[in-house]
N, C-alpha and C positions, 0 to 999 in steps of 0.2 A: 504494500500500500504506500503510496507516495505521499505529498502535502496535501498536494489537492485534494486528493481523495479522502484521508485523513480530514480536513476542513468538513468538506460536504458530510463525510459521516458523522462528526462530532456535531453538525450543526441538525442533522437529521435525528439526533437524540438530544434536541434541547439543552448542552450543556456550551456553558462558556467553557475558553482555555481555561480557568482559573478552576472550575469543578471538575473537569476532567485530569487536572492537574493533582487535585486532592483524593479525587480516588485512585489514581495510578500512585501515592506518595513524592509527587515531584513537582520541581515547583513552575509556575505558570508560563516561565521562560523557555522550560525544554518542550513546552507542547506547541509554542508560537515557533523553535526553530525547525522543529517537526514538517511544520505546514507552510513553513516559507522554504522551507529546501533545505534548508543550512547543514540540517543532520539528519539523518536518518532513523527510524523510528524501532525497536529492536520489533521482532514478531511478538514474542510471548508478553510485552507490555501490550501491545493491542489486545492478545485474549485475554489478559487480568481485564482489560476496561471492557469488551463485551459482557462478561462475567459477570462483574461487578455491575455493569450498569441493567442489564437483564434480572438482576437478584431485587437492585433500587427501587425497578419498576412493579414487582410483583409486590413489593411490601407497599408501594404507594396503593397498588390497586385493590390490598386486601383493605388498606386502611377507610379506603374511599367507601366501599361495602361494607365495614362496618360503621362508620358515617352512617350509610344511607340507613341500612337497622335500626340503628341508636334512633334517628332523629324521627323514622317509621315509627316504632316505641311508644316514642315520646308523642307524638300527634295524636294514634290511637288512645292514648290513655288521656290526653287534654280531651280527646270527643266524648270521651265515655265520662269525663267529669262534668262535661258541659250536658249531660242528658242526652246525648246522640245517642241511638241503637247502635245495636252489635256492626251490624250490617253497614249503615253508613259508617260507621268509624273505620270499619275495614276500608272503604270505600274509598276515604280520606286519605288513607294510610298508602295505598295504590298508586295516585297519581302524583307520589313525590319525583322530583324529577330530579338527575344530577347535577344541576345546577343550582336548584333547593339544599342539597345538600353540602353543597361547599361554600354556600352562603351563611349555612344550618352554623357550619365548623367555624367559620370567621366571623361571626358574632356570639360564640362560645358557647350553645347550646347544645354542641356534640361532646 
């Protein structure tokens, strides 16, 4: 894998030089000479950073579903205090969407 290359994939999984810099443990310089040419990038640092960044992703995503649960939870049971039926609450509880949910987490109700 070259700069370029290296560039476009680092930019295709969302991370600045400076985070990808931090999960391979090196610092933000050697990932900017990487991708300007300067030096050459060893192979097995690129599969610690696939690795590592595939492991990142699956904890964000379990995070995010248990978000959506928690905050699911939480609705059903505000319906079921406010007098709502079983059945609407459930109902309520369905149409959260993921976007509700990391709105849920950034106003600290998850």
């Amino acid at each position: 894998m070259n700069g370029r290359e290296l560039r476009v994939w680092r930019r295709e999984q969302y991370l600045s030089q400076q985070e990808l810099a931090a999960i391979l443990g090196l610092h933000y310089t050697t990932v900017a000479n990487w991708e300007a040419g300067r030096a050459e990038p060893p192979a097995e640092m690129l599969d610690l950073a696939c690795e590592a960044i595939s492991g990142r992703r699956e904890r964000q995503v379990r995070a995010l579903n248990y978000a959506k649960e928690k905050l699911a939870h939480q609705r059903r049971l505000k319906a079921i205090k406010q007098g709502l039926p079983e059945r609407q609450a459930a109902a309520a509880v369905d149409s959260v969407t993921p976007a509700q949910t990391v709105g849920a987490r950034k106003r600290g109700e998850v």
